[in-house]
N, C-alpha and C positions, 0 to 999 in steps of 0.2 A: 607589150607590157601593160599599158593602160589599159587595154580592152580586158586583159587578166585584172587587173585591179578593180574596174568597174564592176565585170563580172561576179566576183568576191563581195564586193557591196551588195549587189542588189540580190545576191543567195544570203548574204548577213540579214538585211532588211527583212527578206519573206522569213528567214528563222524565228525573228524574235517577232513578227508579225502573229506566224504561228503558235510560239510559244505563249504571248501575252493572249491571244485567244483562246486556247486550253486554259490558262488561268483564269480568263476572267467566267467562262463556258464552268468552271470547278466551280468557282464564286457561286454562281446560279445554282449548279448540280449538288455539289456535294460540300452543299453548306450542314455543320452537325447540327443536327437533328439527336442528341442524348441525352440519357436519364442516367440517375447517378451509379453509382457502384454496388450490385447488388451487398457484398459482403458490407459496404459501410453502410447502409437502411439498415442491413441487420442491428449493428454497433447501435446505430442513432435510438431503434427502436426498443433492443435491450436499453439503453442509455434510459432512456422513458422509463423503463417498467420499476427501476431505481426511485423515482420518487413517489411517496403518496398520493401528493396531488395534481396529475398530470395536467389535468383538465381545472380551466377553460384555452390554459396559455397552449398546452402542445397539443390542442385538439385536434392541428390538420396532420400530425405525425399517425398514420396511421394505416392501415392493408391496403385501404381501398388505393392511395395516395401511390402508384408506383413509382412517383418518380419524388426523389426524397428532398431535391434540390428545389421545389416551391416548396418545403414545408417553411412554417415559419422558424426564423433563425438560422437558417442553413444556408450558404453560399457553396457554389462550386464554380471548377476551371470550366470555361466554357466551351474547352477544347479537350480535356478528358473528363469530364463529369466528375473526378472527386472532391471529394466535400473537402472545401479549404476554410470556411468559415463557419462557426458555430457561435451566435450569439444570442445568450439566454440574460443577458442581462440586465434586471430589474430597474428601472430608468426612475421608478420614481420612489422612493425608499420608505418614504415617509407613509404611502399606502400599500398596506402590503396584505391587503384581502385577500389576492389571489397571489403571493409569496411561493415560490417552490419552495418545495421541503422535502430533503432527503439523507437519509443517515450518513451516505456518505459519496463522493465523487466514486462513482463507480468503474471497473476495470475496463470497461466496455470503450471507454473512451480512447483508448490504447488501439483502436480498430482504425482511427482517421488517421493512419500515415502520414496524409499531406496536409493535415492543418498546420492555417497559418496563423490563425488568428480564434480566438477564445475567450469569450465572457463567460462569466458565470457568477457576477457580481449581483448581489444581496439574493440570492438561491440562501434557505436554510439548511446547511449540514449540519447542525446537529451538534456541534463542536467534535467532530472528527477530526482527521487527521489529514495534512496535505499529501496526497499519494506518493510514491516516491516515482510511478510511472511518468508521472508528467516531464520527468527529466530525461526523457528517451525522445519526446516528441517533439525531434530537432529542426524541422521545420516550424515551430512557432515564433514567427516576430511580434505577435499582441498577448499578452497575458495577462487577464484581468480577474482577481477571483478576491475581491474588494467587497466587505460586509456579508460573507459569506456565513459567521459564526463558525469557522474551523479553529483547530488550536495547535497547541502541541507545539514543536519546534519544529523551524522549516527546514524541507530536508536539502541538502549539501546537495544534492543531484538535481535543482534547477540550474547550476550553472553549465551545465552542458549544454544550455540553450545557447549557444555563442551566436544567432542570426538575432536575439530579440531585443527588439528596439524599445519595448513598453514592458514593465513590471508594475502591478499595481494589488498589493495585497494587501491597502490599508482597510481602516477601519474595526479589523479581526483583532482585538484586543487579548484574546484568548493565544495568539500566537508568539513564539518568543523565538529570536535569532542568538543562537549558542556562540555562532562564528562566522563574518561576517567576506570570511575570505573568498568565498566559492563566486559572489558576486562577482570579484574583480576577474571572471572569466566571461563577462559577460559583455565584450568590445566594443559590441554595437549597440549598448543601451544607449536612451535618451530620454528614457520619464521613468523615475524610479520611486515608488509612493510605497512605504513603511509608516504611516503614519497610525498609532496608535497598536501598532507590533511594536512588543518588548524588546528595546536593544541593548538597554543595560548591560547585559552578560557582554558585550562585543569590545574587540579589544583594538587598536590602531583603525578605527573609521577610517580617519581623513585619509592614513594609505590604500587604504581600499578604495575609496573613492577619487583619490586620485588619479586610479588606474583604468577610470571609463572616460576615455580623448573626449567621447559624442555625449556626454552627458550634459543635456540640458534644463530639465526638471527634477529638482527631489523636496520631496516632500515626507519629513520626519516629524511630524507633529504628534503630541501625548506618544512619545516615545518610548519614556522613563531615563531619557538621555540625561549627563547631568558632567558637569569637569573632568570627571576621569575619561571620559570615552573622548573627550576633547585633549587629549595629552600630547602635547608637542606638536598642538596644529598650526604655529608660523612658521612649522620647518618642510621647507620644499612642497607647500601644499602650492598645486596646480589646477585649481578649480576655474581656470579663467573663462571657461566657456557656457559656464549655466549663469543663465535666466531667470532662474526661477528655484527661490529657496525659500523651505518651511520647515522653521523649528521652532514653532511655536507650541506652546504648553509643555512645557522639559522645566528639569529642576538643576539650569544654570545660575548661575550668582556672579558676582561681580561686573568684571568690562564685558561686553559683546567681545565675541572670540576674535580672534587674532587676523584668523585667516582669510575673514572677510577684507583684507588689503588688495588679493591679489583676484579677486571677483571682479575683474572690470568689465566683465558684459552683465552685470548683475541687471534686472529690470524689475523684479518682484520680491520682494523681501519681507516674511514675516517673522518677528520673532515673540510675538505676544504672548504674556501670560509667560513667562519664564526665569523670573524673580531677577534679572537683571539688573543691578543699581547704576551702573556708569557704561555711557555710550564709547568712552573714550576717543580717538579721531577716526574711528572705521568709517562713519556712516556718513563724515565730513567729505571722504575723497570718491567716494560712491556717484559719481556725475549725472548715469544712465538711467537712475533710480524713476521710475514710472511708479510705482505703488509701495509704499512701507509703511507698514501694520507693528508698530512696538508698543502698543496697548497694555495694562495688564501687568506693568514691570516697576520698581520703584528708584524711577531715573529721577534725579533731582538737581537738575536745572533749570537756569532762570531763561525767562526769554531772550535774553540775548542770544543764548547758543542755539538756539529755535532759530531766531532771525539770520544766524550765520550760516546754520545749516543749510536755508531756503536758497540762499545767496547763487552756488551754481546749482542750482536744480532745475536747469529747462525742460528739461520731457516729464519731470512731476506731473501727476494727476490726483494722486490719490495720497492724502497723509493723515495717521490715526496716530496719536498721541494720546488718548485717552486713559483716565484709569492710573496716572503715575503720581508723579512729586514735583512738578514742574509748575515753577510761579513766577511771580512779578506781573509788573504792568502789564497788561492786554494788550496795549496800543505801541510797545515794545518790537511783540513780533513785527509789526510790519514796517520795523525799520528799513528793509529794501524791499518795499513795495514796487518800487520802478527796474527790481532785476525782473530777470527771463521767467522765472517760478510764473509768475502771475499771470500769464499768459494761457497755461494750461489747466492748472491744479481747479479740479473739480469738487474733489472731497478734503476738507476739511474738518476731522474730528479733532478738537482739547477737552473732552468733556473729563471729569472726575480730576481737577488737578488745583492748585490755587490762585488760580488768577484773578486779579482784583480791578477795578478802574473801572472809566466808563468803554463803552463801547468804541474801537474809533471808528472815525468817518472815512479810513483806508480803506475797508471793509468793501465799499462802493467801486471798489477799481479791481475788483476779484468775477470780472464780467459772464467766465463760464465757470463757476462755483454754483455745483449741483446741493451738496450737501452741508451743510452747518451747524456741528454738532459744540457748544459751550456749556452744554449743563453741568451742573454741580457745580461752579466754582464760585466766587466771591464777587464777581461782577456786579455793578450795584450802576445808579442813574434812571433814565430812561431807554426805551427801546425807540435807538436812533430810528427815524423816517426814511432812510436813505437804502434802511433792507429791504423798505418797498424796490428798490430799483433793480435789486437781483434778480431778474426776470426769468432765469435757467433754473432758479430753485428750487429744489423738490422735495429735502427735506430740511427743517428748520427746528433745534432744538437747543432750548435757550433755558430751559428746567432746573427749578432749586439753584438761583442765585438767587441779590439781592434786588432787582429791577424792582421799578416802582414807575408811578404815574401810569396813565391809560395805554390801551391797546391802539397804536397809531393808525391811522386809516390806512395808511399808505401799505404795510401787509395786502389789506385786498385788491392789489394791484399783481400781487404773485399768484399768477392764472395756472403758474403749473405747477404749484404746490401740492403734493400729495401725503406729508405729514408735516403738524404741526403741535410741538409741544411749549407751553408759555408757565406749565404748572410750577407749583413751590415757588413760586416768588411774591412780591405784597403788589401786585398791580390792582387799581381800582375801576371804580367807573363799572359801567354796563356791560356787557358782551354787546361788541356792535355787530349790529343789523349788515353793514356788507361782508359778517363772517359767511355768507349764504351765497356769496359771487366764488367763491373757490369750488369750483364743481370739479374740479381734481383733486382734489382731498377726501385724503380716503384712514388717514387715522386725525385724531385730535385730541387733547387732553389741556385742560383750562381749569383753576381753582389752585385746592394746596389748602394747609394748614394756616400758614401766613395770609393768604390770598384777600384780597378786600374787595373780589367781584363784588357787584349787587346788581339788585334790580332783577328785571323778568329775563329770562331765557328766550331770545330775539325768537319769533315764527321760523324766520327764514332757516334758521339751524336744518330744517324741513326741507329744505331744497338738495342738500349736499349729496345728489342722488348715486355718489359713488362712495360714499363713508360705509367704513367697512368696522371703523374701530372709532368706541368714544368715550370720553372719560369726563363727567364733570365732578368733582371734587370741592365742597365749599359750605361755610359755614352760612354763608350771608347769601347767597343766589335765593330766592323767593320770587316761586312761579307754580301756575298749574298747568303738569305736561299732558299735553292733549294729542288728539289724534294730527292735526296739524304740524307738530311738532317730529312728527315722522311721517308727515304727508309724502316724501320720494325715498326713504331709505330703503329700500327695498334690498342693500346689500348690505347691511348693518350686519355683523357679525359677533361681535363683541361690545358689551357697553355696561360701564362702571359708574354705578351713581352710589356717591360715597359725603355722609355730613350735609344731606340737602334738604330743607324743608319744602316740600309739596306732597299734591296729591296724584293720584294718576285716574283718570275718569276710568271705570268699572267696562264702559261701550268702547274702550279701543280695541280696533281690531287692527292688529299694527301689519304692517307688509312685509317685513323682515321675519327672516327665522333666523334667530342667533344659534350662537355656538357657544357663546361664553356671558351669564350674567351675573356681575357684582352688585348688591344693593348691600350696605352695610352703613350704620349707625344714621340710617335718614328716618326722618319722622314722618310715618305713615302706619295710620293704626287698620285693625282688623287682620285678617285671614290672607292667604296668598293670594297675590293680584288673579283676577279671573283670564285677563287674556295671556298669561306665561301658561295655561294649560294650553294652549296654543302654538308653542314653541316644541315642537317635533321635532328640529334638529338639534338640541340641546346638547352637550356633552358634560359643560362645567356649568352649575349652578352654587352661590357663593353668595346666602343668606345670612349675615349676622349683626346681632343687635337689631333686628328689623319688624321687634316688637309680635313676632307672629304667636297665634295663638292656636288653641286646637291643637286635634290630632294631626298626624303626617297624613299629605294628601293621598287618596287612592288610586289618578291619576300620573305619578310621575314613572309607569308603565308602559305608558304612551312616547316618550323619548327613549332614547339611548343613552342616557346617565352613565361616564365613566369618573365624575366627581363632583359628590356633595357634601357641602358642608352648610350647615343649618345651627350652631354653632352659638349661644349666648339670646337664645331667645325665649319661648312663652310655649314651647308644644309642649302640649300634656298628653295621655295616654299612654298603653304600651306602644311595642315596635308590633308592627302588623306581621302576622304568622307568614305573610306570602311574599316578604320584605324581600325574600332572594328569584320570585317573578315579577315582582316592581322595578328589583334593581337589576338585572340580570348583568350588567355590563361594568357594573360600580366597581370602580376600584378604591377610591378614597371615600370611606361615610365618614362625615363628621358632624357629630349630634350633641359636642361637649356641654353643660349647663344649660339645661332643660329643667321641665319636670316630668319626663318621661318613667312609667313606672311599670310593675309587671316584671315575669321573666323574661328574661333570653331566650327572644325563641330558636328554634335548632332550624329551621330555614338557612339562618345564618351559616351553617357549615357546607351549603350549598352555594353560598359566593365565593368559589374557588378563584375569582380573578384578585379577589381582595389582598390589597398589599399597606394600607391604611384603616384601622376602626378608634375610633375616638368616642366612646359613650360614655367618657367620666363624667362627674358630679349631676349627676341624675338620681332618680328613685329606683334604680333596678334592685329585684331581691332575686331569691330562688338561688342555683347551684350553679356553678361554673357549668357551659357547655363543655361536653365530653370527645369533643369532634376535631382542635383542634390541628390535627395530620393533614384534616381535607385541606385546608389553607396554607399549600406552598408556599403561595407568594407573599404571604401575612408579613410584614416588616415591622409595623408599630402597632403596637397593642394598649388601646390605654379604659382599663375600665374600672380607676381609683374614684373612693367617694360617693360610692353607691352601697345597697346595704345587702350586698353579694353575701350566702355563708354556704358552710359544706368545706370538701377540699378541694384541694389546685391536681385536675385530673391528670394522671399519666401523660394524657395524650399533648399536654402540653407541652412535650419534648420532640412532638413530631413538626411542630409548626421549625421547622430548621432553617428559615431565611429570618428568625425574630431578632431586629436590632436591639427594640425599644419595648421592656414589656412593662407595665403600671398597672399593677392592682392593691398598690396602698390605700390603706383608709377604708376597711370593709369589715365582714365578721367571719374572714377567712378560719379554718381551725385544719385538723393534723399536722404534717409533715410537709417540706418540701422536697417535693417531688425529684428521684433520682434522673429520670429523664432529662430533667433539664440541660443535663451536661451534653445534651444531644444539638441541643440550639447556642452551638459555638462560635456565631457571631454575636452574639447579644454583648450591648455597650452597655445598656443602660438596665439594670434589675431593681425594682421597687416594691417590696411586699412590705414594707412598712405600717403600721397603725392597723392592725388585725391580732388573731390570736392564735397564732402558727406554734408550734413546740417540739420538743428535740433539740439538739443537741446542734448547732452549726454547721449548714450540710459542707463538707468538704470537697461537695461537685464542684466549688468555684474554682480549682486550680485548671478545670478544662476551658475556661472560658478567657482565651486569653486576649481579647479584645475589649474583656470589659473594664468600664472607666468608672462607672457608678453603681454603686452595689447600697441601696438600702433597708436595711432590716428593723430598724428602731420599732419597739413599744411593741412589739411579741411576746412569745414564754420563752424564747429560747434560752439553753442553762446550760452550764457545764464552761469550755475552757475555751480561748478562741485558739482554732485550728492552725496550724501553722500551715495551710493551705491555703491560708488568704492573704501570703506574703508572694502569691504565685502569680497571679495574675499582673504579666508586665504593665500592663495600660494602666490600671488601676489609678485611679486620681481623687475619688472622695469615696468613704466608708464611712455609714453611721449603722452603729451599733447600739445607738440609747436607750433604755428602759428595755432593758432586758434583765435575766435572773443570772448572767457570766459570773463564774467564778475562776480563780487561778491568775495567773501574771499573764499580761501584755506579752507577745511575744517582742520580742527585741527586732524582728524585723519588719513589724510597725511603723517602728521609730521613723523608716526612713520614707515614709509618705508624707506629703506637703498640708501642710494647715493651715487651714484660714481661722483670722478672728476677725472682729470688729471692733473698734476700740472707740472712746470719742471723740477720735481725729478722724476717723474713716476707715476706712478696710486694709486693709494690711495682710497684703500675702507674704510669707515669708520664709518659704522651702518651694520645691517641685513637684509635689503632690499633696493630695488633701485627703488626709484622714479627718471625719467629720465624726464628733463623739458629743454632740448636743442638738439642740432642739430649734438648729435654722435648716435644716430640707425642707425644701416645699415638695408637695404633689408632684409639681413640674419642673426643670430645674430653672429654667427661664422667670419662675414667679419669685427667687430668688431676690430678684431686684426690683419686683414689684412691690413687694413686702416686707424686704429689709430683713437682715440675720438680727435673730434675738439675741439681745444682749451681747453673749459672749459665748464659747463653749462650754457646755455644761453638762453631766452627769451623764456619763458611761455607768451604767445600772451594774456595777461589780457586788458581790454580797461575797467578801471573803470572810473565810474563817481565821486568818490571822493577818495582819500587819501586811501590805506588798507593797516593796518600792516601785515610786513614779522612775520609769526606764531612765538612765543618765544620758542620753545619748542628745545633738546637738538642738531637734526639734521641740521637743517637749520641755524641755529646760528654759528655752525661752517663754513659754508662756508663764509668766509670772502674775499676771489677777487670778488670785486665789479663788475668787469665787466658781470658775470654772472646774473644780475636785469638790464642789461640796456635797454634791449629791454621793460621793463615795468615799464614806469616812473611814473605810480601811486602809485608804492609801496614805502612804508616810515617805518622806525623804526630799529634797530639794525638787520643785522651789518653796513645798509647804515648810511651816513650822514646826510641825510633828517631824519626832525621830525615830527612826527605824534602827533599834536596839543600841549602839553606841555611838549613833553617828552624831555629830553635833551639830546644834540649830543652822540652819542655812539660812542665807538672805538670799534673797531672789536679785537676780543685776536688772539695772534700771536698763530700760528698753525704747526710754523716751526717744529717743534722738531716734534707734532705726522707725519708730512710727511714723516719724516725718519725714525722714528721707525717701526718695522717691516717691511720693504718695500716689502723685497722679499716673505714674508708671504700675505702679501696682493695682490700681484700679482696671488699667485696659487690662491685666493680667485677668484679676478675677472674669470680667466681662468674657475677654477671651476662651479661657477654660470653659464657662459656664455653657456659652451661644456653641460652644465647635460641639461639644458633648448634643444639644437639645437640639442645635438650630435647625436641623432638617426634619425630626422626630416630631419635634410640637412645634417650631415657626413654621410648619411647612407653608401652609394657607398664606401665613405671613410675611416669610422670605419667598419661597418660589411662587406662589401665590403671584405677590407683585411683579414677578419676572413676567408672569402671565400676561397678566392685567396691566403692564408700564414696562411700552416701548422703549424708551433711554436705558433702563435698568437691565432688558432682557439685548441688548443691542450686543454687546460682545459676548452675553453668555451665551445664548442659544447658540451659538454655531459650534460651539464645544459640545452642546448635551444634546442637539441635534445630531453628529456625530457618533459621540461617545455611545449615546443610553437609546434613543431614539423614543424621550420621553411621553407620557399622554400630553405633554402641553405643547411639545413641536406636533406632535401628533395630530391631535384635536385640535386644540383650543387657537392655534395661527393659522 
């Protein structure tokens, strides 16, 4: 029996002896050696012939290449050769030279069976449609087709994907989800990205998202989300297992939502920019909390609930607060400075809120506190010495409070500071000389309105040979900046010299090539500095008040200019005939108050990138250019106060992206043009102070977006149209000095009117019908120049007697001298009677003039800046987003996103 037994073993032994050497002998032999699936090269290479511009990205895609699984982006099984991965996804967004572009995800793609995984993020289709195939190709667990430019609603047949673990369709703003149910087939997700897909139409969210167990990322930001989609979300919501949520930019209000209770693995939390007023206790029981972003919202609490909130928060790192209604003492917050918080927390943002006091010296026990954001608030004292101690700090912004006394030495002790903003505040004394030991500083910005710098601009500024961004701003700084003075910037990219008296030596030949420069209101006379001809990679150049003289240079051919503005200075001449191979790349010219003279040359209709032109109050004459179709992308038009005549061509219906058009103040004459109704975004319409005639064009009821419509001091005659009660937005109408005859129509009445009275401005309805003689040019000069008098003469020339409407707007204005200019009108609140009516008195109005005064003022302001502030503040609100860090700090990541503007573009 034994010998039987041993026997058995030692034939067991040699079996698997022999077996495991046929495997390891296969190992050697018939290791695969394969290329991929001839039918999916086919797929991949049709896939190719899909887009325009194949090349440079898919250039190894190609005949010679047999085997498909080296091309670039392709993976395959390494055991059957088919293609399991296809990754075309554009990684860096921001440059997109070499962008695929194609009409539309092609069928072709239906050929890879076994994919498992798919980018195809920021590829341009074109605003196509998402295919409905993709919902067949059920082995995909990755899907990514984020900033792709597709649209349309997503089709119901990706939830057949039940293996995929990753959805990311954000960014695609053009897309909208009808119905949000087909997701919740979707078991195994775990990163769910809609951010910036339309969800509004979507009905019971939270049950749908309920119903993914594995869901540990979503991200819903510029959703269009808003209360209703949020309906009955503390009932039975089960979200306890994500990590990681973003609803940020949504048009929520009141408490943070409910549901956030039952989030107890929450680690990441944005909900910025979402008009939120009250935290209520959600954000108190939240323990696990690593990062929360509630920026942007108008929460208004005092530091105490700051201090209690911090109270359990050990794994905190990151807290932004920024941008709300959150006050009190400073030294407040760190009433539990000795809990857990303090241990981690890195980031530190209060900036835009009202906090007041000095600085405290708790501050100093925040030992791995990377970033430090307090600008904007009330903060006033000295800049404690003790921030020298913060040795991890890397960014430091302390901008627009009230600080005062010197720059403390102790700063130059933070060796790894990389920005530093000190501006808007009244600090004195010199720029000190160890500003030049921070050779990790790579933005800076010093001065301000208030600021009481002086003395010389230290040499060493010259040293900071990784400064990439600079800003000095100051009325008192008195220095001459030399070649020294950028003796190592060799990475200067940016730099703002704004209110500065010097000179700049003619011989510098500076090291840097920027990308962005601001010179505005500094005292330096002559012609354009000789070494910015030097500046080849230029993008934004941003000249004004900068005394220049002469023609425009013949030179700025040599860069790649996608915005200038030249804006409040001395150039004479015309516009050079060749202005569109000078500027080839220009997207914003701005040339406002000049004495620029000559015609328009038609070059201009060859800047097809043009989405800004600003040539008002100049000397231009000759006829409107005829061309205006070439100009897609045209968005504001401004070329009021120049001594343009002729007519307003047809073609001016074709420029179809025109928000803002301005050609008041000129010696326009015919008709306006029917075309117009063609440019159905336009807000803002100004043909005012010219000699236009006919009858009131009645195109304005297609333009339903528009807010300001000004016609005053024309020929126009006849009746006003009942077509200009159509335009919903509508908010100010002047119609003055015209030849109108016939009654007001009664639906007038119900636009909001402004006066001015001698207590101050007094808004006092919902829209602004404007029938006198305060429109500016702009609407923003509105409060540079003050409204005249009062409203005044709507140019009516009746043939009999017409009553002033009864209805509740115009009845209140009771200073008579606002009808004098039309002595046909009769009936309350004038004296004159309209056939048997008896004398009227006007009610006294005193009392609503004081009531709310100063609330009505932000009104005016409001209406006026939402209407102009991107049209004509552009320079000057996004401008500064450019040009100042603190300001562009929580925008850019929305318009970096959203738009994927020239200034993320370019100019950062």
């Amino acid at each position: 029996m034994g010998k039987m037994m041993m026997s058995s073993a030692i034939f067991l032994s040699i079996f698997l002896f022999i077996d495991l050497s046929v495997i390891c002998c296969s190992e050697k032999v018939v290791k695969p050696t394969f290329v991929c699936i001839t039918r999916e090269r086919k797929a991949l290479l049709k896939f190719r012939e899909s887009f325009w511009n194949p090349f440079p990205t898919l250039s190894s895609w190609n005949d010679d290449t047999k085997d498909c699984c080296t091309w670039q982006g392709i993976g395959c099984d390494k055991f059957t050769g088919h293609v399991t991965r296809l990754d075309l996804g554009y990684k860096s967004f921001l440059h997109s030279d070499n962008q695929l572009q194609g009409q539309m995800i092609d069928l072709s793609l239906s050929g890879l069976k076994h994919l498992s995984y798919l980018d195809l993020s920021g590829i341009n289709f074109q605003l196509s449609l998402i295919p409905a195939f993709l919902g067949s190709m059920t082995q995909l667990r990755r899907l990514n087709l984020s900033r792709t430019l597709l649209s349309g609603v997503v089709p119901h047949d990706l939830g057949n994907l039940s293996s995929l673990s990753v959805l990311d369709l954000g960014g695609d703003y053009q897309l909208v989800v009808d119905d949000l149910l087909w997701v919740s087939r979707l078991s195994s997700l775990e990163h769910l990205n809609m951010s910036y897909v339309d969800l509004s139409p979507t009905k019971d969210l939270l049950k749908v998202l309920n119903m993914l167990p594995s869901l540990l990322v979503l991200s819903m930001s510029y959703s269009r989300l808003n209360n209703t989609n949020l309906q009955h979300s503390c009932i039975n919501s089960s979200l306890s297992n994500v990590q990681q949520l973003d609803l940020s930019l949504s048009h929520f209000y009141g408490e943070f939502p409910c549901f956030l209770h039952n989030m107890t693995s929450l680690r990441y939390l944005d909900l910025s920019y979402s008009n939120y007023k009250s935290s209520g206790l959600n954000l108190l029981i939240l323990r696990n909390l690593v990062q929360i972003n509630i920026a942007g919202n108008s929460l208004n609490h005092n530091a105490d609930w700051i201090s209690g909130f911090l109270l359990n928060k050990c794994h905190l790192k990151s807290l932004d607060l920024s941008f709300n209604k959150f006050y009190g003492e400073i030294s407040t917050l760190f009433k539990n400075l000795f809990g857990c918080w303090r241990h981690n927390l890195e980031t530190l943002e209060l900036s835009g809120n009202k906090f007041y006091g000095h600085l405290p010296e708790e501050f100093g026990g925040l030992k791995k506190l990377m970033y430090l954001g307090l600008g904007h608030n009330v903060i006033d004292g000295s800049i404690p010495t003790y921030v020298g101690t913060l040795r991890t700090l890397t960014i430091l912004d302390l901008s627009y409070n009230n600080l005062s006394g010197t720059i403390p030495s102790s700063l130059g002790n933070l060796s790894a500071l990389r920005t530093m903003d000190l501006s808007g505040n009244q600090l004195c004394g010199p720029i000190p000389s160890w500003f030049g030991n921070l050779r990790e500083l790579r933005e800076s910005s010093l001065g301000g309105d208030n600021s009481q710098l002086s003395g010389r601009i230290p040499l060493s500024l010259g040293h900071l040979s990784n400064l990439e961004i600079l800003y000095l701003i100051s009325t008192s700084l008195d220095s001459t900046l030399c070649e020294a003075h950028f003796a190592k910037l060799s990475k200067l990219r940016i730099l703002v010299l704004d209110s500065l008296k010097f000179e700049v030596r003619f011989d510098l030949v500076p090291h840097f090539q920027l990308e962005g420069l601001e010179m505005q209101y500094c005292d330096i006379e002559g012609h354009f500095p000789q070494w910015l001809r030097l500046q080849k990679e230029l993008l934004c150049l941003y000249l004004v008040n900068y005394s220049n003289s002469g023609a425009l240079p013949n030179w700025f051919h040599y860069m790649n200019l996608t915005n200038l503005q030249l804006s409040q200075n001395h150039i004479q001449g015309p516009i050079p005939n060749s202005i569109s191979r000078m500027l080839p790349s220009v997207r914003y010219l701005l040339l406002k108050e000049n004495y620029i003279n000559g015609f328009i040359p038609h070059s201009l209709c060859e800047m097809e990138h043009l989405i800004v032109l600003d040539l008002s109050k100049n000397q231009l004459s000759g006829n409107l250019l005829d061309c205006w179709g070439n100009l897609q992308q045209l968005s504001i038009l401004s070329l009021s106060s120049n001594e343009i005549y002729g007519f307003i061509p047809n073609s001016i219906g074709g420029a179809y992206s025109l928000q803002i058009l301005h050609l008041n103040n000129n010696h326009l004459t015919g008709k306006l043009p029917s075309t117009l109704r063609n440019c159905n975004v336009l807000v803002v319409l100004d043909i005012g102070e010219n000699m236009l005639s006919g009858k009131l064009p009645t195109l304005i009821e297609y333009l339903i977006y528009l807010r300001v419509l000004r016609l005053r001091e024309n020929k126009f005659y006849g009746p006003i149209p009942s077509e200009f009660c159509k335009p919903p937005n509508l908010q100010i109408l002047d119609l003055a000095n015209n030849n109108l005859t016939e009654r007001i129509p009664h639906c007038i009445d119900s636009l909001f009117i402004i006066d001015r009275t001698s207590t101050g401005f007094n808004v006092m309805f919902e829209d602004s019908f404007i029938i006198g003689n305060w429109a500016s040019t702009y609407i923003f000069e509105i409060f540079e120049d003050g409204l005249n008098d009062v409203l005044k003469g709507l140019k009516l020339e009746y043939s009999t007697m017409r009553r002033i409407p009864t209805g509740p707007q115009l009845q209140t204005l009771v200073d008579l001298s606002i009808y004098e200019d039309n002595p046909q009108l009769c009936g309350a609140p004038l004296l004159k009677k309209c056939g048997v009516d008896k004398v009227l008195e006007g009610p006294n109005v005193e009392n609503n003039v004081k009531e709310d005064e100063e609330d009505n003022v932000d009104k005016i302001l409001f209406y006026g800046f939402i209407v102009s502030g991107f049209a004509i503040g552009f320079w000057g609100v996004i401008g500064a987003l450019v040009f100042k860090r603190s300001r562009r700090h929580a925008y850019f990541e929305f318009v970096e996103e959203r738009f994927g503007t020239w200034f993320v573009r370019n100019c950062l």
